[in-house]
C-alpha positions in Angstrom: 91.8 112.0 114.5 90.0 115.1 113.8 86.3 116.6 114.6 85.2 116.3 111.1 85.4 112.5 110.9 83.7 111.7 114.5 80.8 113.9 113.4 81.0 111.9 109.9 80.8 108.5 112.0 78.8 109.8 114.8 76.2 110.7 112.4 76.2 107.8 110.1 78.5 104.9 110.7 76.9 104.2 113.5 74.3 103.3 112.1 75.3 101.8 108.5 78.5 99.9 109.7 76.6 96.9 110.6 74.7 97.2 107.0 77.9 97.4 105.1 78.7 93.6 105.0 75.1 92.9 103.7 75.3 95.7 101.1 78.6 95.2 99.7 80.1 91.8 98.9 83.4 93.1 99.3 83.3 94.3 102.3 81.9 90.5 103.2 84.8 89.3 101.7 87.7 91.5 103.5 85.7 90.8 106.9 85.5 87.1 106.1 89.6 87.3 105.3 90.4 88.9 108.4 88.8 86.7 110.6 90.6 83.7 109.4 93.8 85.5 110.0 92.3 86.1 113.3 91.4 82.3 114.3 94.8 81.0 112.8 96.8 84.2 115.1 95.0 83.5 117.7 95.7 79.8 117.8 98.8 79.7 116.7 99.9 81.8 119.9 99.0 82.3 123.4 96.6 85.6 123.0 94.7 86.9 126.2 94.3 90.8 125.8 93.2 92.4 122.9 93.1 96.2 121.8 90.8 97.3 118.8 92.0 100.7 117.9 89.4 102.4 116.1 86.9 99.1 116.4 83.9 100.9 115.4 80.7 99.2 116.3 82.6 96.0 117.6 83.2 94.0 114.4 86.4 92.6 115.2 85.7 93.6 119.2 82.8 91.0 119.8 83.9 88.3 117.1 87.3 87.8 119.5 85.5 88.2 122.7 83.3 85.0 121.8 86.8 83.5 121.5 87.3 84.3 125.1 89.7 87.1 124.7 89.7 90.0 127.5 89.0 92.7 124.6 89.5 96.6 124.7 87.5 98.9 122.1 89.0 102.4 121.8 87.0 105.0 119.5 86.5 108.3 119.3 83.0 107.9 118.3 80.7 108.1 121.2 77.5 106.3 119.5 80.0 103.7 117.5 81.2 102.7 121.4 77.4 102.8 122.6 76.5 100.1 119.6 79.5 98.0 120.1 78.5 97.8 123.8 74.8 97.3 122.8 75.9 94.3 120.2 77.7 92.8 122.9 74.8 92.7 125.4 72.6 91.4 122.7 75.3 88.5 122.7 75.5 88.2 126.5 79.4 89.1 126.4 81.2 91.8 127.9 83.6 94.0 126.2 85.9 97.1 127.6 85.3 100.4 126.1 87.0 103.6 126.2 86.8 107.3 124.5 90.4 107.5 122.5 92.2 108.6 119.5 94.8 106.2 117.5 97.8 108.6 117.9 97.6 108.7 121.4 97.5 105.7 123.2 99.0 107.0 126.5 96.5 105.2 129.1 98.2 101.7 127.8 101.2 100.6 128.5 104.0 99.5 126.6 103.3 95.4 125.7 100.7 96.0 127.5 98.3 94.3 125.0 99.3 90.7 123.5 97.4 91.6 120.2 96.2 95.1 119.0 94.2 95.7 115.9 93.7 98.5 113.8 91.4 97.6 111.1 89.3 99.1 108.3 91.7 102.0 107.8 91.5 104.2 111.3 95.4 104.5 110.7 94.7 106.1 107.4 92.0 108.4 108.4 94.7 109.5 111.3 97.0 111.8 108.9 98.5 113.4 109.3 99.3 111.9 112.8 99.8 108.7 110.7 103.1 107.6 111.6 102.7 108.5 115.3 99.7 106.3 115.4 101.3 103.3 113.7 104.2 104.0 116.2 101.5 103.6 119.0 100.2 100.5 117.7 103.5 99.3 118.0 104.2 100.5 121.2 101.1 99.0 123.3 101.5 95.3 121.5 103.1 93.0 123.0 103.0 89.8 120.9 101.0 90.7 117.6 99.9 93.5 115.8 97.1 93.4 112.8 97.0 96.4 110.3 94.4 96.8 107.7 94.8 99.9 106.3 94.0 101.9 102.9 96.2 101.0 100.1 98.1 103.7 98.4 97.7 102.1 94.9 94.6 99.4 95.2 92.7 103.0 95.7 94.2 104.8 92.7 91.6 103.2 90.8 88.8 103.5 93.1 90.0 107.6 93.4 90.3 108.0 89.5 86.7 106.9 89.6 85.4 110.0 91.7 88.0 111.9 89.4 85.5 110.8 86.1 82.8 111.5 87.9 83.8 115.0 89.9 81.4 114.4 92.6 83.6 115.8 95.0 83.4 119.2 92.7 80.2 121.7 93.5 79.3 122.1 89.8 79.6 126.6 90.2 83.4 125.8 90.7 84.1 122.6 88.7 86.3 124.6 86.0 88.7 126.1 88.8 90.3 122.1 89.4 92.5 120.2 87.5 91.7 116.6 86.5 92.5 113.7 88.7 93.1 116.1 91.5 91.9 112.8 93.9 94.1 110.0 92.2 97.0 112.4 91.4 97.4 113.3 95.2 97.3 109.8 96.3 100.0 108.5 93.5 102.4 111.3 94.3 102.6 111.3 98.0 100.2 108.8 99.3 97.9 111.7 100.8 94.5 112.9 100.2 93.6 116.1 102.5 90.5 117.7 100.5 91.2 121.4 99.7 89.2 124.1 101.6 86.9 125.0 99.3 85.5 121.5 98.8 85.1 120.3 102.1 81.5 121.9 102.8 80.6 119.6 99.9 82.5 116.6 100.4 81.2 116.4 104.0 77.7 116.6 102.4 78.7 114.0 100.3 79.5 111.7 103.9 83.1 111.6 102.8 86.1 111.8 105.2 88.0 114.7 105.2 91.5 113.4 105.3 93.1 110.3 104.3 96.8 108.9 103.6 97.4 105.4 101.3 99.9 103.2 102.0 102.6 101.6 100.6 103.2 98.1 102.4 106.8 98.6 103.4 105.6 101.8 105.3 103.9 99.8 107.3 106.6 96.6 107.2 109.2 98.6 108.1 108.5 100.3 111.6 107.3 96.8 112.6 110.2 95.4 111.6 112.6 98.2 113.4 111.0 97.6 116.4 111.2 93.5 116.3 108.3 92.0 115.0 108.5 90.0 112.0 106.3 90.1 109.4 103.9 87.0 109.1 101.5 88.1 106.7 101.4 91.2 104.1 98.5 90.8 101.7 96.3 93.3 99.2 93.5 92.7 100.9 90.4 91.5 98.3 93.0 91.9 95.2 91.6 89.0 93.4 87.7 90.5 93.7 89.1 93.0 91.5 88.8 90.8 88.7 85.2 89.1 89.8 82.2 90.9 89.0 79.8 91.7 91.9 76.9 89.2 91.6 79.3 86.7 91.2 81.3 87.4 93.9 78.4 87.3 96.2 77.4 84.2 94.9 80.5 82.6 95.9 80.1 83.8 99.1 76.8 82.4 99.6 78.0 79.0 98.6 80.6 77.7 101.5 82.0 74.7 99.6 82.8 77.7 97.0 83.6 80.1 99.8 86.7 78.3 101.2 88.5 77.7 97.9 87.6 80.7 96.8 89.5 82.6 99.9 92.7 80.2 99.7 93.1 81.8 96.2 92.8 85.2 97.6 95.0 84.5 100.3 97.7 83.2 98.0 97.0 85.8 95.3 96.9 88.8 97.8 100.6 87.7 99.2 102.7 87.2 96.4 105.2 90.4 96.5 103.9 92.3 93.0 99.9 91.9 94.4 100.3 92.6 97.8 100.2 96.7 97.3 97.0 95.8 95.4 94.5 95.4 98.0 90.5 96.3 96.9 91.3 98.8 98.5 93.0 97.7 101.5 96.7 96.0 102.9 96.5 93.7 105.3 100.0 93.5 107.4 100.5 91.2 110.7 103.3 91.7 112.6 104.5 88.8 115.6 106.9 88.6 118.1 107.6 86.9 121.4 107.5 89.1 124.5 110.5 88.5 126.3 
């Protein structure tokens, strides 16, 4: 993972990660998806070592270590670890830390861990290391591995937005880019590296420099080739794309409404011509047995 983005998150995830989920109801959403994929994993298997790759400010991190879960966060952000280890505290639970990038997991074993995670798209934000830091996912799990990563073609939309509205572009150079420069990288190879002369700007903006969309057989298939099987491969949030905000979030806030309402994104999300179509996220769980 590169400088840029840990001064990005040093800077200001930090301190908005924990915000986001109140902010935006899809984020809400996605978190609340994950977590039930979590509890039925988690119970459906004997889990007792976790590794969060890129866990940020402990989401995921704290949420399993109420479970009871012996839980590892790795990040490269120094003040995203020091938060995590704060929330923890403020919860009286105990979680494992350490300094580390995605694509180099060397200090774990192989199997070492019975579940790793890598969630909220720190395997997309590794290109172009990407496949090396899937590979090490891979490597260190030794029962299941959870993915949520950026969709290649759930962000299309999302990127042909900043396309309409040229942010990205310092107005003194606007006419030197072609058109859907954003949207157009990500549909022909899946990868959005900023040029140089924008990254001043799109830094200002608190954008990430680098990025790489997936297809979900990208990640499907290196699971797959080194034994797990496939339990779950969902657009994560596709059915929000048809809900408008304030009634999403009003959904949420009603549980009875809540529950139904994520068994239809479950199903919808997983059927094979949706499941590229995350808002804009794939969610991919991988399971085997350690021998």
């Amino acid at each position: 993972m590169n400088s840029d983005l840990n001064q990005i998150w040093d800077k200001n995830r930090a301190r908005d990660e924990d915000k986001r989920e109140k902010l935006f109801p899809l984020i809400r959403l996605q978190t609340l998806l994950v977590k039930r994929r979590l509890r039925a994993l988690i119970a459906s298997r004997e889990v007792r070592t976790v590794l969060d790759v890129g866990g940020g400010t402990g989401r995921y991190a704290i949420y399993l270590a109420e479970k009871g879960l012996d839980v590892t966060l790795v990040d490269p952000s120094e003040a995203m670890r020091v938060r995590a280890v704060n929330k923890a505290r403020e919860k009286k639970l105990a979680i494992n830390v350490a300094d580390g990038e995605i694509a180099d997991l060397a200090e774990f074993a192989d199997g070492s861990k019975d579940l790793v995670l890598c969630i909220d798209a720190p395997l997309s934000f590794s290109y172009p290391e990407h496949e090396k830091a899937l590979s090490e996912l891979i490597r260190v799990a030794g029962k299941a591995v959870v993915i949520v990563t950026t969709s290649r073609l759930g962000t299309i939309p999302v990127a042909l937005g900043w396309d309409l509205t040229r942010e990205y572009v310092p107005e003194e150079i606007e006419d030197e880019f072609e058109p859907y420069i954003y949207a157009g990288g990500l549909l022909a190879n899946g990868a959005m590296r900023w040029r140089e002369e924008l990254l001043d700007h799109v830094r200002e903006l608190g954008l990430d420099s680098r990025d790489f969309g997936f297809l979900p057989e990208q990640i499907e298939e290196p699971l797959k080739a080194a034994g797990f099987e496939i339990a779950v491969s969902q657009g994560l949030g596709a059915l929000s794309l048809h809900v408008e905000e304030e009634a999403l979030e009003s959904i949420l806030d009603d549980e009875a409404a809540r529950d139904k309402y994520l068994d239809l994104e479950d199903a919808y999300g997983t059927q094979p011509s949706v499941r590229g179509l995350g808002a804009p996220n794939i969610l991919v769980i991988g399971i085997r047995d350690r021998e």
